[in-house]
GUDREN-632786 format. One record per residue (C-alpha): residue number from 0; chain; residue in three letters; x, y, z. Coordinates in steps of 0.25 Angstrom, whole numbers, padded with zeros to 4 digits. Layout:
REM residues N
[pt NUM,'A','ALA',[X,Y,Z]]
...
END
This chain:
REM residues 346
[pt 0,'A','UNK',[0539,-0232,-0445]]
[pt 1,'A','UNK',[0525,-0226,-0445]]
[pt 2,'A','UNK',[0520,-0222,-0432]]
[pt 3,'A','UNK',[0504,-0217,-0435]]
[pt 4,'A','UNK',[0494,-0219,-0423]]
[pt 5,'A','UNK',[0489,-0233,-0418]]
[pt 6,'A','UNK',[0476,-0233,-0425]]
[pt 7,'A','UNK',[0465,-0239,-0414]]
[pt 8,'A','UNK',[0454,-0237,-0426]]
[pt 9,'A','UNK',[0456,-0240,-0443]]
[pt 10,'A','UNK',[0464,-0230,-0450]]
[pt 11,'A','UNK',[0455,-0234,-0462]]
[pt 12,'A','UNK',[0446,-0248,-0464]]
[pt 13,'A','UNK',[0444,-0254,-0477]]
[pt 14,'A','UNK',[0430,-0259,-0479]]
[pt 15,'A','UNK',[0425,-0273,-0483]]
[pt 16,'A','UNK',[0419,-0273,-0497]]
[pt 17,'A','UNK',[0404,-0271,-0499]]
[pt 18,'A','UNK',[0403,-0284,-0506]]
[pt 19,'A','UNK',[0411,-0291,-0495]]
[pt 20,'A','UNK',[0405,-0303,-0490]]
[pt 21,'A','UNK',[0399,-0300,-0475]]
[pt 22,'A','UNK',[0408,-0311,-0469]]
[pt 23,'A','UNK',[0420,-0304,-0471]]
[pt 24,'A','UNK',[0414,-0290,-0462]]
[pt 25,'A','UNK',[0421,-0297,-0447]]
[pt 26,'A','UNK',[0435,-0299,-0458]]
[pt 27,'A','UNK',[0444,-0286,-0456]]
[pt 28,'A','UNK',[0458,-0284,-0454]]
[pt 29,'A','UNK',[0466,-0274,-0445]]
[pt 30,'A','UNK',[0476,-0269,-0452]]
[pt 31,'A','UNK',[0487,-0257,-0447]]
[pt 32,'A','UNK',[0497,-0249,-0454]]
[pt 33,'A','UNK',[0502,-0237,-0453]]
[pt 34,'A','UNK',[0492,-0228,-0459]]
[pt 35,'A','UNK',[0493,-0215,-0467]]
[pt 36,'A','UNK',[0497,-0216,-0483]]
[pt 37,'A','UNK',[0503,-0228,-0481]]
[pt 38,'A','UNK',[0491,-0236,-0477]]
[pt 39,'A','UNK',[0482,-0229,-0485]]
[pt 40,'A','UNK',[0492,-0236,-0496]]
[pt 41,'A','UNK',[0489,-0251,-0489]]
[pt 42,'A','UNK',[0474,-0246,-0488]]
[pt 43,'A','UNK',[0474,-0247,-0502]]
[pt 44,'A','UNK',[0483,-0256,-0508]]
[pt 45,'A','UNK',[0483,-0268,-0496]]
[pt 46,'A','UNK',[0469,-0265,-0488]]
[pt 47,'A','UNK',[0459,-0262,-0498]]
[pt 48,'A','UNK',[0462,-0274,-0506]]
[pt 49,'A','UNK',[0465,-0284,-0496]]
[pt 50,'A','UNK',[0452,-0281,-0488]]
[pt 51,'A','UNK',[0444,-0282,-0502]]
[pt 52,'A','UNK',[0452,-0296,-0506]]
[pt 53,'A','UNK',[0449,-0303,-0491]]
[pt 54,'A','UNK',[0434,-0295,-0490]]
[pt 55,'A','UNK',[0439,-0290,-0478]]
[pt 56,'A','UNK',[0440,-0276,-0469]]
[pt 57,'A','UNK',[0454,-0272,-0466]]
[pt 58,'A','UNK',[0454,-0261,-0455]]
[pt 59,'A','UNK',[0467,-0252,-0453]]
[pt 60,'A','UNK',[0473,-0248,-0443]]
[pt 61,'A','UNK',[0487,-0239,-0440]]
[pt 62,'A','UNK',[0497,-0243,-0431]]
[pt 63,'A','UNK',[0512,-0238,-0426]]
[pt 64,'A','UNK',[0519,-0252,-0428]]
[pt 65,'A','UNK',[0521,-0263,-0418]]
[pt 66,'A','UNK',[0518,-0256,-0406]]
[pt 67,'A','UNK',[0503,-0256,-0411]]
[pt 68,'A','UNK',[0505,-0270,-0413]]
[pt 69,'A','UNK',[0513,-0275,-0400]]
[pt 70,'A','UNK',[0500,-0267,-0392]]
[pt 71,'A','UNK',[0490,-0274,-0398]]
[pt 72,'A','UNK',[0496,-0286,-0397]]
[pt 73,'A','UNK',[0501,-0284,-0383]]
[pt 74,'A','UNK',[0489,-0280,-0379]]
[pt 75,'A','UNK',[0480,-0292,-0386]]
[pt 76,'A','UNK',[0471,-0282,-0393]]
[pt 77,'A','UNK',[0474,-0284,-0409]]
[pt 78,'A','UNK',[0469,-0276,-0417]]
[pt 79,'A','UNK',[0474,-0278,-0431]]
[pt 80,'A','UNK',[0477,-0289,-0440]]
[pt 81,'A','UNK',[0487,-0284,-0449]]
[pt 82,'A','UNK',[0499,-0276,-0446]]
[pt 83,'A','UNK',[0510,-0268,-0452]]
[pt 84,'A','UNK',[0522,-0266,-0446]]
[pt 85,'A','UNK',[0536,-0260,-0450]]
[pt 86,'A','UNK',[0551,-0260,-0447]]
[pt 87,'A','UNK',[0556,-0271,-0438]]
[pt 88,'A','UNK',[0543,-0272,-0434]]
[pt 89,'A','UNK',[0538,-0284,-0440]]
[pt 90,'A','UNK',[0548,-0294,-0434]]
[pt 91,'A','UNK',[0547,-0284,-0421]]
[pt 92,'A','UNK',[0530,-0290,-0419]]
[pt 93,'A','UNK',[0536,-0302,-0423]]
[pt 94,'A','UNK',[0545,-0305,-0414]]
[pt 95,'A','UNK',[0536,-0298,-0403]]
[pt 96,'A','UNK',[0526,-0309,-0406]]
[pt 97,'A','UNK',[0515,-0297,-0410]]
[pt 98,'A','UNK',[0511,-0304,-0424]]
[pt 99,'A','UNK',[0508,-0316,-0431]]
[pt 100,'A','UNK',[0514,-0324,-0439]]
[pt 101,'A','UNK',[0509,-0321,-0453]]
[pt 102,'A','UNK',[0501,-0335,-0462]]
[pt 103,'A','UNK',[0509,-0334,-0472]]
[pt 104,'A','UNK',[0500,-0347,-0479]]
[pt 105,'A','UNK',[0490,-0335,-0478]]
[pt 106,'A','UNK',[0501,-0323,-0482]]
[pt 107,'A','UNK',[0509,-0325,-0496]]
[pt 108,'A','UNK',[0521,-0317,-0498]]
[pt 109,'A','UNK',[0527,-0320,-0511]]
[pt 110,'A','UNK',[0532,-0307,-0517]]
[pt 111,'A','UNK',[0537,-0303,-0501]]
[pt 112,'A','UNK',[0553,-0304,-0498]]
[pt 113,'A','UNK',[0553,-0313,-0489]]
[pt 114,'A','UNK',[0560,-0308,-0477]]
[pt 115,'A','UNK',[0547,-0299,-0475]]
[pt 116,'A','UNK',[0540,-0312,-0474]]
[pt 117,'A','UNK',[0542,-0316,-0458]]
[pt 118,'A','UNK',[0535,-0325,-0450]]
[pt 119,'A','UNK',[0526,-0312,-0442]]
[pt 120,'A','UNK',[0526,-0303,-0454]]
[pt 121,'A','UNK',[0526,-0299,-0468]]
[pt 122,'A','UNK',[0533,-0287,-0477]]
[pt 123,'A','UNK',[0522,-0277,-0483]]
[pt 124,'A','UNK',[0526,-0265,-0486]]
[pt 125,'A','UNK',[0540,-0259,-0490]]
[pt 126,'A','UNK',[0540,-0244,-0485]]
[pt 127,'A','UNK',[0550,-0232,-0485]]
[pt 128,'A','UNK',[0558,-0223,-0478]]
[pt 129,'A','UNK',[0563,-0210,-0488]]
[pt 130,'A','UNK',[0567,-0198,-0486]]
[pt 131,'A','UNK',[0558,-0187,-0492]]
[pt 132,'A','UNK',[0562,-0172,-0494]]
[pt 133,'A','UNK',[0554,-0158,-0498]]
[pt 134,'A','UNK',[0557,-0157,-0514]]
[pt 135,'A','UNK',[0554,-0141,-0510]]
[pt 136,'A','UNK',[0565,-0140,-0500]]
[pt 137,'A','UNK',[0577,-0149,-0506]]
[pt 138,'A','UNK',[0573,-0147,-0521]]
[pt 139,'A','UNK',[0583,-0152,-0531]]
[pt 140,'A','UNK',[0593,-0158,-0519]]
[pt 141,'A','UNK',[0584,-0165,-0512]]
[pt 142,'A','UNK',[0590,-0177,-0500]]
[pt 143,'A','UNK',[0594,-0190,-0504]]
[pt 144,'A','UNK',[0598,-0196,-0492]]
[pt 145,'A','UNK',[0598,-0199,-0479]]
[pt 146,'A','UNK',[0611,-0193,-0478]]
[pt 147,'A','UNK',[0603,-0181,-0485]]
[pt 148,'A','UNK',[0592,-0179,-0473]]
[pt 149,'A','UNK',[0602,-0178,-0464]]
[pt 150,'A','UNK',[0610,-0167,-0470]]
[pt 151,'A','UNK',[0603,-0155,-0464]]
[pt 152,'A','UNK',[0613,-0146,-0471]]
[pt 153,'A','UNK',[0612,-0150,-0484]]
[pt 154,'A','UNK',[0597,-0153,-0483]]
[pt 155,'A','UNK',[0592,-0143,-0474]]
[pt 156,'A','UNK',[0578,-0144,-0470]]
[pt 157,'A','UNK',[0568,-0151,-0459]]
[pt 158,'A','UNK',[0568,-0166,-0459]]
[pt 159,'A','UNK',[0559,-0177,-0454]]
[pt 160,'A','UNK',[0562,-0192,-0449]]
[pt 161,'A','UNK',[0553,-0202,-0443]]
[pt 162,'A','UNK',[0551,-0203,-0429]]
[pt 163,'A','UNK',[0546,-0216,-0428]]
[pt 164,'A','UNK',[0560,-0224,-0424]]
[pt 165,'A','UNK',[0575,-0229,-0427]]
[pt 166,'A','UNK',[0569,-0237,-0439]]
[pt 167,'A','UNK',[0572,-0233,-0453]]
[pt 168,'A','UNK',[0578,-0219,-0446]]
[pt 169,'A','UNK',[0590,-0226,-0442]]
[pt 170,'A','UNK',[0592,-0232,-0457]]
[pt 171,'A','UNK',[0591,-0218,-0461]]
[pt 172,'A','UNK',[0602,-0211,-0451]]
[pt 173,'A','UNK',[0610,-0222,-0455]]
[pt 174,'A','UNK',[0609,-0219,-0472]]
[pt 175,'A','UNK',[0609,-0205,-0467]]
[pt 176,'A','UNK',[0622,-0207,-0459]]
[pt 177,'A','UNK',[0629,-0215,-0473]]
[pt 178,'A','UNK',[0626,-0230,-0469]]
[pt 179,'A','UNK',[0623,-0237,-0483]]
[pt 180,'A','UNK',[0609,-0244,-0484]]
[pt 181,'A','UNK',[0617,-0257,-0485]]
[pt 182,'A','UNK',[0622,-0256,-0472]]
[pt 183,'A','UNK',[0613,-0250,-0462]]
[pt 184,'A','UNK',[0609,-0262,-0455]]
[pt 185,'A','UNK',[0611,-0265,-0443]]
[pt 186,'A','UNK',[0609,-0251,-0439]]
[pt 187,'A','UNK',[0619,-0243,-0434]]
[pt 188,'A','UNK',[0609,-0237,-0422]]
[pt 189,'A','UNK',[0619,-0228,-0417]]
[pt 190,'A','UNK',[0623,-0221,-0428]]
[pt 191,'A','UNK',[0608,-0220,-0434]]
[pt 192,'A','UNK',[0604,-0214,-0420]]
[pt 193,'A','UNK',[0617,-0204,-0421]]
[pt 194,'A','UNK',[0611,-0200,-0436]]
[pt 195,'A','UNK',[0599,-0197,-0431]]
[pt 196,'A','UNK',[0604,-0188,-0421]]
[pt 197,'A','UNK',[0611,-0180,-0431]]
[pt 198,'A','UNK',[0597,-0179,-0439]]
[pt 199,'A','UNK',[0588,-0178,-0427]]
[pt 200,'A','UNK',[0590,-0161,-0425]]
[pt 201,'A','UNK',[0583,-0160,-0440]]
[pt 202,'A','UNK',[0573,-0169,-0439]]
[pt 203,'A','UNK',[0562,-0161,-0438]]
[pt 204,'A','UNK',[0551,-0171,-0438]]
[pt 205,'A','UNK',[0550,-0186,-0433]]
[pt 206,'A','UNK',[0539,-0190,-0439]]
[pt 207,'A','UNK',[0531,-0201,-0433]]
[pt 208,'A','UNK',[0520,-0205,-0443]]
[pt 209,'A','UNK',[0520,-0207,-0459]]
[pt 210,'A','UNK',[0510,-0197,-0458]]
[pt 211,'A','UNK',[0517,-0188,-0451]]
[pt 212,'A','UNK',[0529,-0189,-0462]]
[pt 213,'A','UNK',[0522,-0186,-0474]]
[pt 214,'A','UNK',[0515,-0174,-0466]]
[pt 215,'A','UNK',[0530,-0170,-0465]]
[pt 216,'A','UNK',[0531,-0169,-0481]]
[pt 217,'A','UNK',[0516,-0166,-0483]]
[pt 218,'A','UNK',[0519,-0153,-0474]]
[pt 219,'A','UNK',[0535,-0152,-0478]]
[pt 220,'A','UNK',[0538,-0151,-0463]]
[pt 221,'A','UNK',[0551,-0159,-0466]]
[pt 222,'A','UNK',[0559,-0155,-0479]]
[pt 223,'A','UNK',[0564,-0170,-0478]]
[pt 224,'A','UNK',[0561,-0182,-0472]]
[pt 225,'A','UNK',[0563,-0197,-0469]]
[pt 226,'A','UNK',[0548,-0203,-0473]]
[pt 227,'A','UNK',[0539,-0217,-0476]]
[pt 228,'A','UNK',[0538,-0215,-0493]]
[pt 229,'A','UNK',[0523,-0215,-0491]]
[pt 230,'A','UNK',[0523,-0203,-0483]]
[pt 231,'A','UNK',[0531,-0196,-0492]]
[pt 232,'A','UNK',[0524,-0201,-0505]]
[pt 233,'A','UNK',[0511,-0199,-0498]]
[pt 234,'A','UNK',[0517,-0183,-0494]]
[pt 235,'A','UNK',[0522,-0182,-0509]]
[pt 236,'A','UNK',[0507,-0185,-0515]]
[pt 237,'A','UNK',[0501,-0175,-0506]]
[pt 238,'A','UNK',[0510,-0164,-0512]]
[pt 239,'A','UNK',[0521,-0165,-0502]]
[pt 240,'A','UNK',[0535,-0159,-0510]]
[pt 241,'A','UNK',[0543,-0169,-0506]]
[pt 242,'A','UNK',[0551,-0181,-0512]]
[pt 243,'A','UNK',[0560,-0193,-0510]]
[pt 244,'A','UNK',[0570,-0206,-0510]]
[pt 245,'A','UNK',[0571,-0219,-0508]]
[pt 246,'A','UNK',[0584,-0217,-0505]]
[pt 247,'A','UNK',[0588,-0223,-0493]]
[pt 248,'A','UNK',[0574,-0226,-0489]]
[pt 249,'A','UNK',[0571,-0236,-0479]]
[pt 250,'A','UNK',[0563,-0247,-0482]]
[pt 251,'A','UNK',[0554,-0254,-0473]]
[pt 252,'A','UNK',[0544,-0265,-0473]]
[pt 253,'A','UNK',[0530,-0265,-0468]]
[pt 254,'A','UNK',[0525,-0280,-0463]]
[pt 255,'A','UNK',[0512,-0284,-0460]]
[pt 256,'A','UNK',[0508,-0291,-0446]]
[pt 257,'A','UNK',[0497,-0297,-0440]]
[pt 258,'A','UNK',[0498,-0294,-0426]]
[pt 259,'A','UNK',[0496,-0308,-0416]]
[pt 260,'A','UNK',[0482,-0309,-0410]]
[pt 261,'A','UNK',[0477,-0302,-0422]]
[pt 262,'A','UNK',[0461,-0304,-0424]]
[pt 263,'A','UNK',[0461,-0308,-0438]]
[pt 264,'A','UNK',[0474,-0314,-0441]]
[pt 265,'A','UNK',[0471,-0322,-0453]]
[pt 266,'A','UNK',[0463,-0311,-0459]]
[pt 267,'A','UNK',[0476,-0303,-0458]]
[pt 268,'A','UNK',[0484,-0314,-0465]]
[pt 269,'A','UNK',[0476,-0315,-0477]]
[pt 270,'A','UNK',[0478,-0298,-0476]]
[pt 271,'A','UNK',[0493,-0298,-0476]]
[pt 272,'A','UNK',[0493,-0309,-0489]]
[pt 273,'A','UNK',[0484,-0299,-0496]]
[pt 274,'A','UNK',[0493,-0287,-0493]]
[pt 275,'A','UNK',[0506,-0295,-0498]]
[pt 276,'A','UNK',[0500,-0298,-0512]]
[pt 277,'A','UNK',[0509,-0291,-0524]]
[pt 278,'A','UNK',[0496,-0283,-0530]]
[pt 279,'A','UNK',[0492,-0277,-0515]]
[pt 280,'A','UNK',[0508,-0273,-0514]]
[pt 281,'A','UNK',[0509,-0268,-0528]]
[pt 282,'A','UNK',[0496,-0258,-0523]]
[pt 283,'A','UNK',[0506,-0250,-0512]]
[pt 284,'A','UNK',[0513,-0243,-0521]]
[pt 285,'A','UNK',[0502,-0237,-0526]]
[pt 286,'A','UNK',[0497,-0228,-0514]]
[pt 287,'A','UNK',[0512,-0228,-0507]]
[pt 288,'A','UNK',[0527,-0229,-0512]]
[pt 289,'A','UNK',[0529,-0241,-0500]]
[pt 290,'A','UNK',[0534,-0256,-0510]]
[pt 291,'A','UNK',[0525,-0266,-0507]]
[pt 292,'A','UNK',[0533,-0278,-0500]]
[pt 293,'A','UNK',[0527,-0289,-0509]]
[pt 294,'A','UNK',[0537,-0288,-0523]]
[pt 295,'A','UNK',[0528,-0295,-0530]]
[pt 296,'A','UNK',[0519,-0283,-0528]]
[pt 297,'A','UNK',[0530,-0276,-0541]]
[pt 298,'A','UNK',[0525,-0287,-0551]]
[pt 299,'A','UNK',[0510,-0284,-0551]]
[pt 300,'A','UNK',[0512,-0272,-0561]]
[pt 301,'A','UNK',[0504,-0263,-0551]]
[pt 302,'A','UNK',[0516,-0254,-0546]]
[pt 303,'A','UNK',[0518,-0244,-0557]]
[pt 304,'A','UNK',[0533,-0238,-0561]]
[pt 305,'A','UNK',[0529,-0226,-0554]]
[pt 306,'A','UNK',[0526,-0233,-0541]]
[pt 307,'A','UNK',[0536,-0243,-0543]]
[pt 308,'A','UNK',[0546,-0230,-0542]]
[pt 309,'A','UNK',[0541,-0225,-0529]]
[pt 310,'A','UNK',[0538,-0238,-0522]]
[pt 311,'A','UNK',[0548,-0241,-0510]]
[pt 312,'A','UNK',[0551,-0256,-0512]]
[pt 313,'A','UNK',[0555,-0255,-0528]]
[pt 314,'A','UNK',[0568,-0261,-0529]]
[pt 315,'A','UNK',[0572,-0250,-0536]]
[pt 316,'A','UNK',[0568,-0241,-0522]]
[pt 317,'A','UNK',[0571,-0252,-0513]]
[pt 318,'A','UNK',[0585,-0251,-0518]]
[pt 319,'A','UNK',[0587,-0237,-0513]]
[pt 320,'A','UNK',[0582,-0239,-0499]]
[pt 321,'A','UNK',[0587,-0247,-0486]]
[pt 322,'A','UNK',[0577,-0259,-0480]]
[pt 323,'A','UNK',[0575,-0258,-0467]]
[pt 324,'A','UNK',[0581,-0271,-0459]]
[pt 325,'A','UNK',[0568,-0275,-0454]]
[pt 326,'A','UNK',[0574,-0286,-0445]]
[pt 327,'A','UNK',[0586,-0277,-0438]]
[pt 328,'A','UNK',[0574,-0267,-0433]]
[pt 329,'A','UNK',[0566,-0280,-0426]]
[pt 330,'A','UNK',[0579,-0282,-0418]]
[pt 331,'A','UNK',[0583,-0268,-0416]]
[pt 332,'A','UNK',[0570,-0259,-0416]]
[pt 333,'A','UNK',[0566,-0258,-0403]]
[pt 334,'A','UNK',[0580,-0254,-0398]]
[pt 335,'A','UNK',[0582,-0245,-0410]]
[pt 336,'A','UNK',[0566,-0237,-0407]]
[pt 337,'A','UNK',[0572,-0233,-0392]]
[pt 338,'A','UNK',[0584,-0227,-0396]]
[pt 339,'A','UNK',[0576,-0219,-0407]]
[pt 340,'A','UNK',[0564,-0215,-0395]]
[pt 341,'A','UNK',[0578,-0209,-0388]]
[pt 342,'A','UNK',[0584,-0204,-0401]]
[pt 343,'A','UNK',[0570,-0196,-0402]]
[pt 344,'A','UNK',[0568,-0192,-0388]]
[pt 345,'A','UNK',[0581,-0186,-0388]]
END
């Protein structure tokens, strides 16, 4: 999903409080995601006050996803304590045996469906994929569909996918080629692969970064595109002329992992419960339009109607997109990524 470089140094660090007792200076947690708007949001909503509730440093890092992972652990050099993974991932580091299995005496889940609570990780986040279109260039007939970015007659204009793989770009060939969201699992590779073709002349950007996405809206280099909401909302706030719809969105799930061998592993236990709590969940929505994972997190009373409207895992949203099958990309990824590099280099 979200390729930004392998941080060897903190993006950001939160410091300990002032008043924090001197014992709890050697306590600090490594913790990577994936940087730009969307960590900024889990700087604030899930850092600050997790590192303030345990009197402790939590240090941030960036990764790509499980390569970053599988070389630390690989090479016996870990370096953080807390991990955020997407896709099929999470069982893919699982099955690799390149993470823990979480405490859950520790980690408390209630309010989390449970089949994002496994033995090696743990749903956080819910994120989307959306399509996202110039308002100055499509005005009162804007696209509404995959079916719509793929009409380059109809919509003319420039357009934009991600570059990072077959994941979430095969669900959207598939919609765009008239598979009904009820029916797209298993995949049908070959007849995503041979939609893609048929887009692939247009596409005048594969992006390969959330930052580099939204810089496709800040600067209108692509009058329409397929885009994390965060981007797009973060584009949006900075003056960007664009919109757009949950419609046939893809929904994903961020999980948290504590990678094997890593220093402080108990620490990170005690981390991941604080991040589950409803009141840090019902934060998110606040600084980014990404649901938080924990439903209890919709009874605190803290997510107004107005963010209640934009945020992704609403059940009125939720109803509108598709949930990625987590469990057929564990089992299919890796064969599913080669074909795409070939697709790509093509």
């Amino acid at each position: 999903m979200k390729r930004f470089t392998t941080a060897a140094t903190a993006a950001l660090s939160l410091v300990t409080l002032a008043n924090a007792a001197p014992a709890f200076a050697a306590d600090s947690v490594a913790v990577a995601s994936y940087g730009g708007a969307y960590q900024e949001a889990l700087h604030k909503a899930f850092y600050e006050p997790t590192a303030k509730t345990l009197g402790i440093d939590i240090k941030e890092f960036t990764l790509s996803g499980i390569t970053d992972v599988r070389t630390q652990v690989k090479a016996g050099a870990v370096e953080w304590d807390v991990v955020e993974l997407y896709a099929g991932q999470c069982q893919q580091a699982a099955d690799e045996g390149l993470i823990e299995p979480l405490d859950y005496n520790v980690i408390k889940t209630d309010g989390v469906p449970k089949q994002l609570v496994q033995s090696h990780w743990v749903g956080f986040t819910a994120y989307s994929t959306v399509l996202a279109w110039n308002k100055d260039v499509y005005k009162d007939n804007p696209p509404k569909s995959w079916a719509d970015f793929w009409d380059v007659k109809k919509f003319p204009g420039t357009r934009a996918l991600s570059g990072y793989g077959p994941s979430t770009n095969a669900e959207i060939a598939l919609m765009a080629d008239g598979v009904a969201t009820d029916k797209l699992y298993p995949l049908d590779m070959d007849r995503a692969f041979k939609k893609l073709e048929e887009i692939k002349p247009d596409i005048t950007v594969w992006w390969n970064s959330g930052a580099q996405s939204g810089q496709l809206a800040v600067n209108q280099e692509a009058d329409m595109l397929a885009i994390w909401v965060a981007r797009i909302d973060a584009a949006i706030k900075e003056g960007a002329p664009y919109d757009f719809t949950y419609n046939e969105g893809v929904v994903d799930i961020e999980c948290l992992v504590v990678p094997k061998g890593a220093k402080h592993k108990d620490l990170a236990m005690k981390v991941i419960n604080e991040f589950l709590k409803p009141e840090h969940q019902a934060d998110l929505p606040k600084y980014v339009p990404y649901g938080p994972v924990n439903q209890d997190a919709y009874k605190t009373g803290k997510i107004t109607p107005d963010l209640l409207k934009n945020a992704n895992s609403t059940p009125e949203n939720l109803a509108k997109q598709v949930i990625q099958d987590k469990p057929y990309w564990a089992k299919n990824g890796q064969a599913a990524q080669e074909r795409w590099d070939a697709f790509l280099q093509k």
